[in-house]
C-alpha positions as a Markdown table, in Angstrom:
| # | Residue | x | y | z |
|---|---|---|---|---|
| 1 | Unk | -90.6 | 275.3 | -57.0 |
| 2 | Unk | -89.7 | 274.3 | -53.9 |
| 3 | Unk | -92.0 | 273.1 | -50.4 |
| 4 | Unk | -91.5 | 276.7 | -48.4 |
| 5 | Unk | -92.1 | 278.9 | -51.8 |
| 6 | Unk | -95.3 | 276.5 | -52.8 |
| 7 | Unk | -96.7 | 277.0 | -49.6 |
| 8 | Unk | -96.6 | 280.6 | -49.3 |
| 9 | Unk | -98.6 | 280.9 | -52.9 |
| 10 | Unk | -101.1 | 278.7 | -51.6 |
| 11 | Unk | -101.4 | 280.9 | -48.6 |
| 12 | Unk | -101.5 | 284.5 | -50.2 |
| 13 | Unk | -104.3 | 282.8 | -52.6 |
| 14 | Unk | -106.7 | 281.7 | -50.0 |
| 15 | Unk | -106.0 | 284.9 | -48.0 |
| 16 | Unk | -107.4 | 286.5 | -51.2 |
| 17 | Unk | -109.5 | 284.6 | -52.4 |
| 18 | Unk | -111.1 | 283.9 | -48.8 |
| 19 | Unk | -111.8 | 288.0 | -48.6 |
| 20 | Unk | -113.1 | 288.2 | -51.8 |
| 21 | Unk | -115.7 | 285.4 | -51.0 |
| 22 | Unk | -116.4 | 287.3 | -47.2 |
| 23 | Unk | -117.1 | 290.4 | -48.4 |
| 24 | Unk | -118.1 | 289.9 | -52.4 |
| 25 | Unk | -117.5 | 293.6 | -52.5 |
| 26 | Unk | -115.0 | 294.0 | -55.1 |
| 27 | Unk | -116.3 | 291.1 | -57.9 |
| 28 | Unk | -119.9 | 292.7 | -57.1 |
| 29 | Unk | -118.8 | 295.9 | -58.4 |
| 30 | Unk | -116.7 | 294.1 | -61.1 |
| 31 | Unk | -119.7 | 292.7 | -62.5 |
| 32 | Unk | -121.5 | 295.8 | -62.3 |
| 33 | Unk | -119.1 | 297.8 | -63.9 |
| 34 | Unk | -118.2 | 295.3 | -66.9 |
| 35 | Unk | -122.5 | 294.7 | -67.6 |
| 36 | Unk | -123.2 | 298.5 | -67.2 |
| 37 | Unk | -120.1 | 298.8 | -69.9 |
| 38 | Unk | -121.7 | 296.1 | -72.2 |
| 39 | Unk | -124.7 | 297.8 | -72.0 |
| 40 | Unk | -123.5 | 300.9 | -72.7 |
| 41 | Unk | -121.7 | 299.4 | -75.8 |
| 42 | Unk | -124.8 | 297.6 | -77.0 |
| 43 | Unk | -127.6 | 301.1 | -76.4 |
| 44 | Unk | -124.4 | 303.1 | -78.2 |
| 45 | Unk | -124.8 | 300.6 | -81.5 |
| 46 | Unk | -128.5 | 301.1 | -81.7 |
| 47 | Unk | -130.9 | 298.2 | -83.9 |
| 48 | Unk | -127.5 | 297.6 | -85.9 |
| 49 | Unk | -127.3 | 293.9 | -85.3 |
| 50 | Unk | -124.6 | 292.3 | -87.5 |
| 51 | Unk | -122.1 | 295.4 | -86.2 |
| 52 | Unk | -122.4 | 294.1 | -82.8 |
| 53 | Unk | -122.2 | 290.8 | -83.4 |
| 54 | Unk | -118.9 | 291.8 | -85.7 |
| 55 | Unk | -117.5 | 293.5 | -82.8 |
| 56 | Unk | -118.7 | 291.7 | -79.5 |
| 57 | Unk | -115.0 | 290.6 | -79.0 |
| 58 | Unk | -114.0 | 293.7 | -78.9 |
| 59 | Unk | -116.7 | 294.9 | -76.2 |
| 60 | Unk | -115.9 | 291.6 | -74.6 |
| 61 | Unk | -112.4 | 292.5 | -73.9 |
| 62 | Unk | -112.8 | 296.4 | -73.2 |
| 63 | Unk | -115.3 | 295.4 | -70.1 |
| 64 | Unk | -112.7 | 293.1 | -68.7 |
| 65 | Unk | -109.8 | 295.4 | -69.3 |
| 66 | Unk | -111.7 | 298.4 | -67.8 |
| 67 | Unk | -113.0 | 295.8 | -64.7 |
| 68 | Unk | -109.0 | 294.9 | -64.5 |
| 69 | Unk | -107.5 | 298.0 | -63.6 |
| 70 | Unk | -110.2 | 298.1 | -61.0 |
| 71 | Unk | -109.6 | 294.8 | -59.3 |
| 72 | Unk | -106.0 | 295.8 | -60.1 |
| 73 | Unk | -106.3 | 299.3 | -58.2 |
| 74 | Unk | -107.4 | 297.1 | -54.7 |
| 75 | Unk | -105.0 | 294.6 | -54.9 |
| 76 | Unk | -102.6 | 295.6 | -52.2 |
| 77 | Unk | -105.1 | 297.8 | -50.5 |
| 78 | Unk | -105.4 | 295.5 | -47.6 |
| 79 | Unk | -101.8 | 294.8 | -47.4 |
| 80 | Unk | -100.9 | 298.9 | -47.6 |
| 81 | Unk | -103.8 | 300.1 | -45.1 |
| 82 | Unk | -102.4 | 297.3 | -42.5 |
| 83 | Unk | -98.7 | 297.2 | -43.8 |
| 84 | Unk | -99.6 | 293.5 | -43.9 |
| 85 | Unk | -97.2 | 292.9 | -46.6 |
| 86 | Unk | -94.2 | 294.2 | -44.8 |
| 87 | Unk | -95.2 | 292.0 | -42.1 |
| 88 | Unk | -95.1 | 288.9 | -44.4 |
| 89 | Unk | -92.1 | 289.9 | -46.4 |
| 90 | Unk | -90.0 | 289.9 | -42.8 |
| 91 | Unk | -91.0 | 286.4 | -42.3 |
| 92 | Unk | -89.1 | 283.4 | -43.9 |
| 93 | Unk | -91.8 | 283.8 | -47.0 |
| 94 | Unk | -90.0 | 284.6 | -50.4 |
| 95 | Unk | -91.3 | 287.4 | -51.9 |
| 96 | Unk | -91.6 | 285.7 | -55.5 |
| 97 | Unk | -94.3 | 283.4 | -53.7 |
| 98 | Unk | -96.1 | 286.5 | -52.9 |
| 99 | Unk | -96.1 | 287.8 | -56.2 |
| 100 | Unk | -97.8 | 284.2 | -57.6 |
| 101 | Unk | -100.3 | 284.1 | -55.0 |
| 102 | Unk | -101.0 | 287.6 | -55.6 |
| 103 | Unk | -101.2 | 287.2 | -59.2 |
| 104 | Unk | -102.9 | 284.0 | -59.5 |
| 105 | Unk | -105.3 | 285.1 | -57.4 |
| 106 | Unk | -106.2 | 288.2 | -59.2 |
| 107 | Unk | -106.1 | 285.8 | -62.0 |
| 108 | Unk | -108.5 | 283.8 | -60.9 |
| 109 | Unk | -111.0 | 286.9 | -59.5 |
| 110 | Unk | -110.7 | 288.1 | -63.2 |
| 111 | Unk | -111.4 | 284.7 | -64.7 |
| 112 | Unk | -114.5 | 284.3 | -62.4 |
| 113 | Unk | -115.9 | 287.7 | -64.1 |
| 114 | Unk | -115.1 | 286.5 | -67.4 |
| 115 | Unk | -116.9 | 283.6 | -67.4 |
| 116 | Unk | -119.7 | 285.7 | -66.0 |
| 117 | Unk | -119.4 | 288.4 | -68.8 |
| 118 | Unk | -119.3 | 285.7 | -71.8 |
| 119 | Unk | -123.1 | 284.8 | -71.4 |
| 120 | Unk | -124.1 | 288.5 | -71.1 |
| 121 | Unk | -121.8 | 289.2 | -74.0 |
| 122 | Unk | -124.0 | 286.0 | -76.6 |
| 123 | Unk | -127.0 | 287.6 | -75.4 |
| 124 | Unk | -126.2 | 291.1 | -75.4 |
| 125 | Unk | -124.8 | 291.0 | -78.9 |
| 126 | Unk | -127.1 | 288.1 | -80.0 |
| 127 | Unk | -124.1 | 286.0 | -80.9 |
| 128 | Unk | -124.5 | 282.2 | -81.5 |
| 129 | Unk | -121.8 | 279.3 | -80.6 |
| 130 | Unk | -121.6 | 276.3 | -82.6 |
| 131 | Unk | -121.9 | 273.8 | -79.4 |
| 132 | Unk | -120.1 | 273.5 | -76.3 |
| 133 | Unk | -116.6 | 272.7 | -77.8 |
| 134 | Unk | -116.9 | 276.2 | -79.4 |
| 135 | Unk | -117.8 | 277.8 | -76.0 |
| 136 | Unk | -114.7 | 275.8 | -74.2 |
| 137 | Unk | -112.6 | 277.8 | -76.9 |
| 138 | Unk | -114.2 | 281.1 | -76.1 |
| 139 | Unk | -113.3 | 280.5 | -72.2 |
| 140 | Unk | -109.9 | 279.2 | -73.2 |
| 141 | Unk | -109.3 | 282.5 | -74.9 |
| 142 | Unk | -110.5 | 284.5 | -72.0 |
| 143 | Unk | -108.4 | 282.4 | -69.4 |
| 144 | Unk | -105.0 | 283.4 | -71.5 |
| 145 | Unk | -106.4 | 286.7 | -71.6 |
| 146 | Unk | -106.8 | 287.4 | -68.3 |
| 147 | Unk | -103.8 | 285.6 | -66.8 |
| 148 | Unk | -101.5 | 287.6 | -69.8 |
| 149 | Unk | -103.5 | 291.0 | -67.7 |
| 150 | Unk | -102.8 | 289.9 | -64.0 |
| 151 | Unk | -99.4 | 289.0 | -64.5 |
| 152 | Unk | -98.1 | 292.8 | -65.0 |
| 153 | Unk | -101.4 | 294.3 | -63.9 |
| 154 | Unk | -100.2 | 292.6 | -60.2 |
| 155 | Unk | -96.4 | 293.6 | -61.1 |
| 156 | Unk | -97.7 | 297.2 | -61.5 |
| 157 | Unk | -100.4 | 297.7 | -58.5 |
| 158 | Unk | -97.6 | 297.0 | -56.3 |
| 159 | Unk | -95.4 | 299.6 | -57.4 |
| 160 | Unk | -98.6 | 301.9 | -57.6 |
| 161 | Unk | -99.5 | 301.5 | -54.4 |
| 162 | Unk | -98.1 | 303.7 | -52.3 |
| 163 | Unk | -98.6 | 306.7 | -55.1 |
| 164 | Unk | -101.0 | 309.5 | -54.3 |
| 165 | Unk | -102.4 | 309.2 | -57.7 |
| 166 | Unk | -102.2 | 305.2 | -57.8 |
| 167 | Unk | -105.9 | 305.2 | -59.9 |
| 168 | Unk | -104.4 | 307.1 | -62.6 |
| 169 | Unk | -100.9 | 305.7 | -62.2 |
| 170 | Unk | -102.0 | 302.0 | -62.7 |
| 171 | Unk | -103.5 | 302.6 | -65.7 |
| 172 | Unk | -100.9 | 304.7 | -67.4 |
| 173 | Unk | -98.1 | 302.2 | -67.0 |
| 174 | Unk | -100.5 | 299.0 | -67.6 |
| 175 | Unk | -102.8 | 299.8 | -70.9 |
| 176 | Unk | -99.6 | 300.2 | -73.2 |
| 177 | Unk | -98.3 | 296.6 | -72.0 |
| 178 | Unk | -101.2 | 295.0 | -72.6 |
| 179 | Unk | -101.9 | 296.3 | -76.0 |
| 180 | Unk | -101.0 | 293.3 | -78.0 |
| 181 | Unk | -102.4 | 291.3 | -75.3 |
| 182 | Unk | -105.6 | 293.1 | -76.2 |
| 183 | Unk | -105.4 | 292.7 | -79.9 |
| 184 | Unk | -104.4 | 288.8 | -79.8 |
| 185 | Unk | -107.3 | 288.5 | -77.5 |
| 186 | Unk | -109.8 | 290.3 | -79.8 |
| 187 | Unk | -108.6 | 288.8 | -82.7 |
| 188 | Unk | -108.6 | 284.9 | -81.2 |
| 189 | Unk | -112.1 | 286.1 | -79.9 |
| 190 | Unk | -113.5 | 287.0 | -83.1 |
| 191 | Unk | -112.2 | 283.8 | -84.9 |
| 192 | Unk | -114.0 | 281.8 | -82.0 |
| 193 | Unk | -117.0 | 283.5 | -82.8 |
| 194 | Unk | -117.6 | 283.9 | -86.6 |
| 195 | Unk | -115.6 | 280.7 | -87.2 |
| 196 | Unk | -112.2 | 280.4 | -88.2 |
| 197 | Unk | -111.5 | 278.1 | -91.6 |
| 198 | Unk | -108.2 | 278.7 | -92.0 |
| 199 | Unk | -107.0 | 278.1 | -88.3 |
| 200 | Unk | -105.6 | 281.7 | -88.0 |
| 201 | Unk | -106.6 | 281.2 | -84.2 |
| 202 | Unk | -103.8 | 279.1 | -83.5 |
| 203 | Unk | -101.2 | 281.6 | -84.0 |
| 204 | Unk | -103.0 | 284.6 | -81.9 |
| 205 | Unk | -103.3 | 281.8 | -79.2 |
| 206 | Unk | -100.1 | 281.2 | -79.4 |
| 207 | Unk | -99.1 | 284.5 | -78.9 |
| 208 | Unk | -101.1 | 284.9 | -75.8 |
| 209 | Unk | -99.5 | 281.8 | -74.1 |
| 210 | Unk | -95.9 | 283.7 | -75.3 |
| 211 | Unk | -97.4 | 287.1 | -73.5 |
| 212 | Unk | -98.0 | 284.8 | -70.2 |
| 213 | Unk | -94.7 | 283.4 | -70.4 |
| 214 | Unk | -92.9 | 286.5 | -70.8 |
| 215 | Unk | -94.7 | 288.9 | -68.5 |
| 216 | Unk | -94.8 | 286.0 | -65.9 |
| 217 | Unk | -91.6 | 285.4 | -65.8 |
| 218 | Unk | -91.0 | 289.2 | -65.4 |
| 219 | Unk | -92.9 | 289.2 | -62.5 |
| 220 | Unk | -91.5 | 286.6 | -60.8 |
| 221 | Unk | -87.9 | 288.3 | -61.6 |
| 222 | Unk | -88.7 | 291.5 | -60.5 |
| 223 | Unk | -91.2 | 291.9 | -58.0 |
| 224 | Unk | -88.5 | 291.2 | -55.2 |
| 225 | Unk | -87.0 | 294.5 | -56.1 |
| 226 | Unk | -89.9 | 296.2 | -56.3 |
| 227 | Unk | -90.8 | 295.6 | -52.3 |
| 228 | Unk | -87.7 | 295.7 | -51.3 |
| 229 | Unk | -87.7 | 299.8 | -52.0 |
């Protein structure tokens, strides 16, 4: 990576991230959204205790998937609205650099709400961790998770963008991508969780870090010719 492409991501992440810390709009109704889901989950299960504990993975991941697509949706919203990112693809700045910042920074915004949600998620679903190393795991699990989301969640948003039905487009084109995101999530959740004795985590941790490396990479190849249409 070179100097000019380096700084450019480190730019377009501050820009967001500096909004998103001005305004606490969009993570306040990204928490919102995900605890009123958990909740919901929790009220629909009734008294039955071990079937939530059994499934609070599950929950886990459907509030952050349903809270993606909504961060997702406003990713280039001030970019489009101010055809700021027209602006910055006419300078010098490669658009690859763009797409990092852009990503990483949704990324990060996502990783923010998942360390938020984990908590609510133990206490919602009265699930117990056996120590801190256990809960390092857990977050572990839901950093992979939400980077292997942003990557073509941020791909996608640009390409939605401009659509007249961009809320329903996004999701459409995004939630059969990140099925087996979803399920290796769920599944490396659950082992975290109940306990894993025959170190079946490793390999559905493993295949989250080969989702990030794929979609990644497909972002950085492609998102040139995506903005340059």
């Amino acid at each position: 990576m070179n100097a000019t492409l380096f700084a450019t991501l480190v730019a377009i992440v501050k820009k967001d991230l500096l909004i998103e810390w001005r305004t606490r709009a969009r993570l306040s109704a990204l928490v919102f959204f995900s605890v009123a889901a958990l909740l919901m989950f929790s009220f629909a299960l009734g008294a039955d205790i071990q079937t939530m504990r059994d499934h609070a993975g599950g929950y886990l991941w459907l509030g952050l998937l349903f809270a993606s697509v909504l961060a997702l949706s406003e990713a280039f919203r001030v970019e489009a609205e101010n055809r700021a990112l027209e602006a910055v693809l006419l300078t010098p700045a490669d658009a690859r650099a763009v797409y990092l910042g852009k990503a990483l920074a949704n990324a990060l915004l996502l990783l923010l709400l998942g360390a938020l949600l984990v908590p609510m998620m133990l206490v919602l679903y009265d699930v117990g961790l056996d120590g801190p190393l256990h809960a390092l795991r857990l977050l572990a699990v839901v950093a992979l998770g939400v980077f292997a989301i942003s990557a073509p969640g941020t791909l996608l948003a640009a390409i939605s963008t401009n659509a007249k039905s961009k809320d329903l487009l996004l999701p459409v084109l995004l939630f059969p991508l990140l099925v087996p995101v979803l399920l290796a999530a769920v599944k490396a959740t659950a082992l975290v969780i109940a306990g894993d004795p025959m170190g079946d985590a490793f390999t559905w941790l493993s295949l989250l870090v080969a989702f990030n490396v794929v979609y990644w990479a497909l972002g950085f190849l492609l998102f040139p010719s995506v903005v340059d249409e």
